[in-house]
Structure formats: C-alpha cells, structure tokens
N, C-alpha and C positions, 0 to 999 in steps of 0.2 A: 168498205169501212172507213176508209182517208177521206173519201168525199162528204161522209157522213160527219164526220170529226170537223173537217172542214168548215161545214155547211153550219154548223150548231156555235164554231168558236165566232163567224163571220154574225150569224144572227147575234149572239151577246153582246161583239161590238157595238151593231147597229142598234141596239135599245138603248146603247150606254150614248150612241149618237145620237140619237133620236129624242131622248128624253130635253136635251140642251138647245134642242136647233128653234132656229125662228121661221118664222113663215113671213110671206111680204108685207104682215099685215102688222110684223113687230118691230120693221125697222124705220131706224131715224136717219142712216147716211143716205142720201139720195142718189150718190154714185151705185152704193150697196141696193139701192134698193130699183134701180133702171139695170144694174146686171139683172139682177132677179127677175125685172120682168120680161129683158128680153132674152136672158138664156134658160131661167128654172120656168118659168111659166109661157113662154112660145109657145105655141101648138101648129106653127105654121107646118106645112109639108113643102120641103124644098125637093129640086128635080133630082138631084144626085142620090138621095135616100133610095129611093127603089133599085138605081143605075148601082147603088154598092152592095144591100142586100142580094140581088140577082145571083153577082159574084158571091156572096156567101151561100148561098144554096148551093153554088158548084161546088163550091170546097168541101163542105159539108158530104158532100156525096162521095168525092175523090179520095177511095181507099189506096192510093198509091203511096209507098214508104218512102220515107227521107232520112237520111244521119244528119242529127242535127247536134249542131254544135253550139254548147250552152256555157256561155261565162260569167250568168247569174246566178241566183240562188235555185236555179229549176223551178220545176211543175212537183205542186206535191199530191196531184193528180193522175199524172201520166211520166212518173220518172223514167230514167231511160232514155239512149241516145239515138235510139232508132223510133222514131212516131209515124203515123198515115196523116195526111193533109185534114183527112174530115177529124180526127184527134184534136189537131194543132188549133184547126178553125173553130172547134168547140168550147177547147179546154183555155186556150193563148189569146183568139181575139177578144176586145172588144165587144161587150155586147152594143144591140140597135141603138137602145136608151143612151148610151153613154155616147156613141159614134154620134147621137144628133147631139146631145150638148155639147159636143166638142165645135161641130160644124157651126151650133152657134155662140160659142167662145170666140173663136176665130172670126167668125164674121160682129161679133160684137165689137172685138178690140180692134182688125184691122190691120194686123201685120204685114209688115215689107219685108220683113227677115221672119223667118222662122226655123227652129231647129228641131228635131223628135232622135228623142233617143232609144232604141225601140222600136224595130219596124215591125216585125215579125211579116205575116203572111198580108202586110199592108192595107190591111182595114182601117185602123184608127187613123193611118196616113191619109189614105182617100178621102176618108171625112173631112178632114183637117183641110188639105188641100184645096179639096172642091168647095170651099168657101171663102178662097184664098187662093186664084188661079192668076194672080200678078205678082203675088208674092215670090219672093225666093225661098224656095222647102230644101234645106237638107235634113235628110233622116241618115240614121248610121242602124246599122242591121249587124249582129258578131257572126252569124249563121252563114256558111258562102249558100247552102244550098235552097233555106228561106230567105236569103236575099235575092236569088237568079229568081225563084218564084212571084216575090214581090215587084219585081222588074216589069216580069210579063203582066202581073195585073195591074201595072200603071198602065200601061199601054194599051189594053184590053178597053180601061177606064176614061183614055184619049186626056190625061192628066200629067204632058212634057215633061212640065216644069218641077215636077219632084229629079232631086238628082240623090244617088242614096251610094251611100257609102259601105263600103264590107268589109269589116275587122272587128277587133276590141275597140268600146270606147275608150281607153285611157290612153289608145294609140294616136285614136283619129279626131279626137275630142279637141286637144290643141291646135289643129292644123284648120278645122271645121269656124273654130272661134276666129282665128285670126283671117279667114276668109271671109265669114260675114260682119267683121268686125263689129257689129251690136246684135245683141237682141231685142227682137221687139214680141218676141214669143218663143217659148220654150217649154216641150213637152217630153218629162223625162219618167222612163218606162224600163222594161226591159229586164231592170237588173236592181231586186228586192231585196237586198242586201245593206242592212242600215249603215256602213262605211260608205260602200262604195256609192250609194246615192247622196251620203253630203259629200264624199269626194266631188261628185260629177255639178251636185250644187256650188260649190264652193270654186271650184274650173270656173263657171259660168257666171257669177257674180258681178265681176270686172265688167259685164259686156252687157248686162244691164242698166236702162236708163228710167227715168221717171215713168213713162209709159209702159216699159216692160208687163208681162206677165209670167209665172212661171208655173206650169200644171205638174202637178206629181201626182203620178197612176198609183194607185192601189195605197192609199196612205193607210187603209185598214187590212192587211194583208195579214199581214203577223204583227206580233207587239213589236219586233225590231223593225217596222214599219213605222210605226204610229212612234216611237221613241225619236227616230228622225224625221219627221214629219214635223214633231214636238220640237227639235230643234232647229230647224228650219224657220219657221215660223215665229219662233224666238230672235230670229239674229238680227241686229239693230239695224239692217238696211233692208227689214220688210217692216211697211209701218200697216198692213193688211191684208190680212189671211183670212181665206171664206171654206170651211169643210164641208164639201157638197157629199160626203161619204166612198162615191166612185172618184173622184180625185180633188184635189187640195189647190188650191192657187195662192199667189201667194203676189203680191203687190209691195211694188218703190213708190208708191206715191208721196212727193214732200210735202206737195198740201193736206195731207191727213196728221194735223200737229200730234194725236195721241194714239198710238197703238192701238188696233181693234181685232177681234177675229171674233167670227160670228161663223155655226150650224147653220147650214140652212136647207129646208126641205118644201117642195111644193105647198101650197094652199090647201089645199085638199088632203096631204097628211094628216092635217091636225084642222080638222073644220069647225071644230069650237072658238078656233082661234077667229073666225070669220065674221062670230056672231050670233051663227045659226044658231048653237042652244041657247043664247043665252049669255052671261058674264061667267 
C-alpha cells in the first residue's frame, strides 16, 4: 500500500513537472541548450553501462541480510534496519536511466574534484566515476556495512580511484572539503531530509567555483524535497538551475548576467513541440 501511495504522490509531481518543462527545441541559452544535447538527448552506449548493470543483476539476486545503518530520512519502502542486498539494489539504487545521465553529466562537465554524498551499494558511484577515471572521487557512505559492500564492487569494477569514506556526513563532510579544497562536482544524495540537505549545501558552497556543478538526488522525493530544492536554487550564488525531475543541478556561472531555471525533458516527451503536428 506505501508503494502505491508512493507511486501516485511521485506521478502528481511529475505532471506538475511535466507540464513547465522545455524540450531542446524551446531553448534560447546555448550553454542550456549543448547540456541538453549532450546529456538529455545522447543515445550513445558507453563501455561501463553493461560492466555496471552486470553488477546490478548480482545484487538484485543476493538475498543476503545486512543491518544497515540509516542517518537519513529512510526508505519509505523497506523501513527497517535490517534489509537483503536485492532489497537495497531495488529500492536505494539508482535506476539505468539516471546512472547514464549521470555518466554523462560528469563527462559533460569534466571534473578534477569530485565529491558524492551518498554511496550506498555504489552504483550511482560507478557511473559517476567511470566517466571520470582521472578525477579525484570521494564519496562518503553513513552505513559501515554498505560501505565494506561498496568497497568490493569498486574493485570488482577495476574503478581505484574512488576513495570512500564511512561515517555521518556532518562528521566527514568538513574534513573531505578542506582535502579537496574545491569543487568542481558535487553529488549529494543519501540523506532526504530538507535541513540537513541545505545543511550539507550550505558546507559545500565556499568550495565552489564558476565552473562547479552541483546535482541534488531526488528533488521530488517528498514536498520537504522540493521546498529545499526550492531553496537552493533561489540562493544568489546560483545564477542556473535545470529540473531534469531525477535530479536538479544547480550552476555558479557569472556570465549568465540573469537568473534562469528551466524543466526540461527529452524531445520526444512532448513531440508536438517538434513540429510534428503542426503549431
């Protein structure tokens, strides 16, 4: 019945998102509108996609139990502190569709630094990574038992160069900043609780530069989602916010002299927009 509840609050969102967004074929910024073609509208197939689905199938099957240790807002799916791996990989990762727009965010922008906050059973990491294997990855994981998990499938993945951190972020969070001393990417996850996500925003701010980006998971989660999201997005050192629905980005750029934030959804969402029928 929760999933169903779920399922119906999350569709309502997305028509309320859906009806506002643009397609590549309504925009005027050209930076807005070369994201667009090459992260919403790609169709490439890169090598990593199958090499990380693989490992989701394992999981997916792996009825083994874990006590997992949760210092967000939980799963309002599978409450409870004891879950099975195929649970976690179900209900917690990532889905395909979002794993590839992430792979090409990251390889859009190009980061040298990157930070995720959020690892879980390290799928969204993988992605992230594997189009970013020069970069510097820390991800911070609160969980000890889904962080030793996530360990083994960087390794499994042949993906070093992630280094991951296990505790709370308000612990590790300081310490992780003043190591990479900027960001040049930033994906924060984990922990759906509209405080503590501008908390972990507002940490992270100082360490942003013109080029930064910064992705926020699940900005339609719940309304104390989209309320900070709503704030984020408002605060005078993002001059450009893009709602893809699965996550939110959020832009310093000084040369965008006016405030923008633009929906946006594939071409084929909305194909009237195209032409096809007609005006």
């Amino acid at each position: 019945m929760k999933a169903i509840v779920l399922f119906l609050q999350i569709a309502w969102r997305y028509l309320r998102f859906y009806r506002r967004a643009y397609t590549r074929y309504g925009l005027h910024s050209p930076f807005v509108f070369e994201l667009t073609e090459q992260v919403v509208e790609d169709k490439r197939v890169f090598y990593a996609f199958a090499i990380i689905e693989q490992l989701r199938q394992l999981l997916l099957r792996d009825r083994n139990r874990i006590s997992v240790t949760d210092y967000g807002a939980g799963s309002k799916v599978t409450p409870g502190p004891v879950r099975s791996i195929s649970s976690l990989a179900r209900n917690s990762a990532i889905s395909p569709a979002t794993g590839r727009l992430l792979f090409r965010l990251v390889h859009f922008i190009k980061p040298r630094r990157i930070l995720e906050l959020g690892t879980s059973l390290g799928i969204s990491t993988a992605y992230q990574a594997a189009a970013a294997l020069n970069a510097e990855f820390l991800t911070i994981e609160g969980c000890p038992e889904t962080a030793l998990r996530a360990k083994k499938h960087f390794q499994q993945l042949g993906l070093p160069h992630i280094r991951l951190l296990n505790g709370a972020f308000r612990e590790l969070l300081p310490g992780a900043l003043q190591h990479l001393q900027q960001l040049d990417y930033l994906y924060l996850d984990g922990d759906h609780r509209a405080g503590a996500s501008l908390e972990y925003f507002n940490l992270c701010l100082p360490y942003a530069h013109n080029d930064s980006l910064f992705v926020i998971a699940d900005i339609h989660w719940s309304r104390e989602m989209e309320a900070a999201w709503l704030d984020m997005q408002q605060h005078p050192s993002v001059t450009l916010s893009i709602d893809l629905f699965q996550v939110g980005l959020l832009f310093f750029r000084k040369e965008q002299r006016q405030k923008e934030h633009y929906n946006i959804v594939p071409a084929r969402y909305k194909p009237w927009r195209m032409g096809v029928f007609g005006k």
